[in-house]
C-alpha positions as CSV (number, residue, x, y, z in Angstrom):
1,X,109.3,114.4,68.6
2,X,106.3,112.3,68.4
3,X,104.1,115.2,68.3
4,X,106.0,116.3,65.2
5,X,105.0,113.3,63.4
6,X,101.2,113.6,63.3
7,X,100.8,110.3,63.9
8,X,98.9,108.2,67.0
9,X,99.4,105.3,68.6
10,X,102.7,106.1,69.3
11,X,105.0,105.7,72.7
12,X,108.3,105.5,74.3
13,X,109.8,102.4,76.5
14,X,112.9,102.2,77.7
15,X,115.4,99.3,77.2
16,X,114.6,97.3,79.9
17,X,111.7,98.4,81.2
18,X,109.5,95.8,80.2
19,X,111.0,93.0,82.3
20,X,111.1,94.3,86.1
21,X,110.6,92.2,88.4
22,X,109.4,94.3,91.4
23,X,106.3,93.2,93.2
24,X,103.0,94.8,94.2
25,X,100.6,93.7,96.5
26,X,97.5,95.9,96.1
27,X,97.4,98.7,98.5
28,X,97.2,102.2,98.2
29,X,97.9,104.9,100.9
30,X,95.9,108.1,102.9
31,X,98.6,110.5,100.7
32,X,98.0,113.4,103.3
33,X,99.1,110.9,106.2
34,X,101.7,109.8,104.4
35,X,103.5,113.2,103.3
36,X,102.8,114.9,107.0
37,X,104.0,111.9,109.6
38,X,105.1,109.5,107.0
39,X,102.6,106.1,108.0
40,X,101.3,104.3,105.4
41,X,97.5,103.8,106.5
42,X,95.3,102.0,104.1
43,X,93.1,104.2,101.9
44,X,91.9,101.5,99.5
45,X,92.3,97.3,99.0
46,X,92.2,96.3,95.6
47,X,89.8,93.6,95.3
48,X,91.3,90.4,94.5
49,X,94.9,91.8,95.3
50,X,97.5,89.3,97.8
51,X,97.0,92.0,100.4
52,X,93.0,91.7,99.9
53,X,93.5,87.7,100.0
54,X,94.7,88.3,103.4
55,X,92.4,90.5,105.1
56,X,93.7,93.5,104.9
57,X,91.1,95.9,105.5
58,X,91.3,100.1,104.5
59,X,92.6,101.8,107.8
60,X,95.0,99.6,108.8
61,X,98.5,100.7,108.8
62,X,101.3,99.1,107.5
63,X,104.3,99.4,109.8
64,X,106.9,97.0,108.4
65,X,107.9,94.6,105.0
66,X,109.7,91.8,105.7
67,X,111.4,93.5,109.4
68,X,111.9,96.7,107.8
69,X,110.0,99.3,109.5
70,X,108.5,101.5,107.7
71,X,109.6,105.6,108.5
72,X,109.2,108.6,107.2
73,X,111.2,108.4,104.0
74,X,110.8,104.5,103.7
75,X,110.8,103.5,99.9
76,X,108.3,100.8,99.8
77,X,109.1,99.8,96.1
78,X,112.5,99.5,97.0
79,X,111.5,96.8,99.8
80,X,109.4,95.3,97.2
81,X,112.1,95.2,95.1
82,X,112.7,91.8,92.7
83,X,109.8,90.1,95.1
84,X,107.2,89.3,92.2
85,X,105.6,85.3,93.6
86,X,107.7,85.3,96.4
87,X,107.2,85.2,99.8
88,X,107.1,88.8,101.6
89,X,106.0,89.2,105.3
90,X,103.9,92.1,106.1
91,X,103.4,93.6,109.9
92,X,99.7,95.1,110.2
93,X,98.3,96.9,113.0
94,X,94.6,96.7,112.9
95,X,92.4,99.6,112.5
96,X,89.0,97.8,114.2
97,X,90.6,95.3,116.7
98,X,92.2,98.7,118.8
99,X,96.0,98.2,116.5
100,X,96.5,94.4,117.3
101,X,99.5,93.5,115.1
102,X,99.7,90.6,113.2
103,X,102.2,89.8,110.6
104,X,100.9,88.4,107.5
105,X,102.4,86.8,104.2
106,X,101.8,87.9,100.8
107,X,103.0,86.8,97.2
108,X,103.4,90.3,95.2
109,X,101.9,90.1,91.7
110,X,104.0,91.3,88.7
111,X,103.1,94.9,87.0
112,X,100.6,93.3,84.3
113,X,98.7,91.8,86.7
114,X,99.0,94.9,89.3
115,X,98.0,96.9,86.1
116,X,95.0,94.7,85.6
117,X,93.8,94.6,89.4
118,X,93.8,98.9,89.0
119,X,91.6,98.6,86.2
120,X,88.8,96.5,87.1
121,X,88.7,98.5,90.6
122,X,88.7,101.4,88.4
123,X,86.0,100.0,85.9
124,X,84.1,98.7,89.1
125,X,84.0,102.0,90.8
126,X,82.5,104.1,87.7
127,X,80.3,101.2,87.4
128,X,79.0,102.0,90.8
129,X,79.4,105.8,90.5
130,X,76.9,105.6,87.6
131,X,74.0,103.3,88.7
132,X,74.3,105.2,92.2
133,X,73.5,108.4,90.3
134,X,70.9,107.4,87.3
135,X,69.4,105.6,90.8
136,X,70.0,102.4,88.4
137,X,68.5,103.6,85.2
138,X,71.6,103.7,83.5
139,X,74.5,100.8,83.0
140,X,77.9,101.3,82.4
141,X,80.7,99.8,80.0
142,X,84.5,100.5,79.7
143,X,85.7,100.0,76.2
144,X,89.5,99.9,77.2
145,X,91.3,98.5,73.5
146,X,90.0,98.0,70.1
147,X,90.7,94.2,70.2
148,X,89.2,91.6,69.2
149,X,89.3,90.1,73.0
150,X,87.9,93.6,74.2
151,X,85.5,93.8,71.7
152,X,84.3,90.3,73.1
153,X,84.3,91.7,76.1
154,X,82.2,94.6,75.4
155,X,79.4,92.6,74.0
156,X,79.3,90.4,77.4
157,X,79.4,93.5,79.1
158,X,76.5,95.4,77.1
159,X,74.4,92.7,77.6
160,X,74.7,92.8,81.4
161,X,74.7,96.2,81.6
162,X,71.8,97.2,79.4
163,X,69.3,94.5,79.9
164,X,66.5,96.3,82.0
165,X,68.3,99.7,81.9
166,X,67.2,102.9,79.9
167,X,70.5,103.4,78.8
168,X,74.3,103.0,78.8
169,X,77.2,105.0,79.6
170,X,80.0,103.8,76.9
171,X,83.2,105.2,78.1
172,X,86.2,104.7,76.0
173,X,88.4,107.2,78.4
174,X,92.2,106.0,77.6
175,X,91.4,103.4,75.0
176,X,94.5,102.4,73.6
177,X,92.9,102.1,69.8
178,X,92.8,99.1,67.7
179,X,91.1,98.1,64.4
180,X,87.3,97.5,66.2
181,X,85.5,100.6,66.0
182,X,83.2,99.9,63.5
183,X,82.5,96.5,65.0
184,X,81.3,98.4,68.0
185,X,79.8,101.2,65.9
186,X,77.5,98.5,64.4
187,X,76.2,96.9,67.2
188,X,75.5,100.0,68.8
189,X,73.3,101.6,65.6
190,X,71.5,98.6,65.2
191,X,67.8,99.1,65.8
192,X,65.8,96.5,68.2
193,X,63.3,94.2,66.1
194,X,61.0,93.9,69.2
């Protein structure tokens, strides 16, 4: 139906959705482990997350939440479940110290603030991706919105990014529009009076 419209900036959110309270807490999972023998081994931390506050460190496997052990067809977002700033015990077995367990406690964060953590690891990692292969000739900005607060951001983040550089990478990849474009158009025209 929206299609039919011809119109953007359009979506669909169901009654209720906006106000779950289930908690996340910043870890993401070797998939291929997980399907075949069902273990939930770290792939990747999310820096600044409450598991990253804690230690936890990519190979270690998670093995329960709160006493629940994790199996084969454990639902982790069920155990997760209504658990947004409160306390939730997690039991770690190490991946460097030989799989010494230790049982460590974690506030989940809501699903803005999970949504924000995925971002800036995502942002960070192109970031990286980039200067690794221009061999740091090149910087790199995410333009995520057409706000005012993101086009704030975006002049911070040109500056950083382009002083010394030969260039910039301007990715706009699922910007979710706004009414800043040609704020951003004009700085980026403008021709350097040096």
């Amino acid at each position: 139906m929206s299609g039919e419209l011809r119109s953007s900036h359009l979506g669909i959110v169901g009654r209720g959705m906006l106000y779950i309270n289930d908690g996340y807490i910043g870890l993401l999972f070797d998939a291929a482990l997980q399907l075949s023998e069902g273990r939930l081994r770290v792939s990747e931390v999310l820096p600044e997350s409450p598991a990253a506050r804690v230690g936890v460190q990519v190979g270690d496997e998670l093995l329960a939440i709160n006493d629940h052990e994790i199996e084969a067809h454990t639902n982790i977002d069920e155990l997760l479940g209504r658990s947004v700033e409160r306390r939730v015990r997690l039991r770690i077995a190490s991946a460097e110290n030989n799989g010494v367990v230790r049982v460590l406690a974690v506030r989940p964060v809501d699903l803005h603030s999970y949504s924000k953590l995925r971002y800036r690891a995502w942002v960070q990692s192109n970031e990286a991706y980039v200067h690794r292969v221009s061999t740091g000739r090149l910087g790199y900005v995410h333009i995520a919105e057409m706000s005012y607060e993101a086009y704030q951001q975006f002049l911070t983040d040109l500056d950083t990014e382009a002083y010394g550089k030969e260039g910039v990478v301007i990715d706009v990849r699922f910007n979710h529009g706004g009414h800043t474009a040609s704020f951003l158009l004009d700085v980026l025209t403008r021709r350097s009076m040096v």
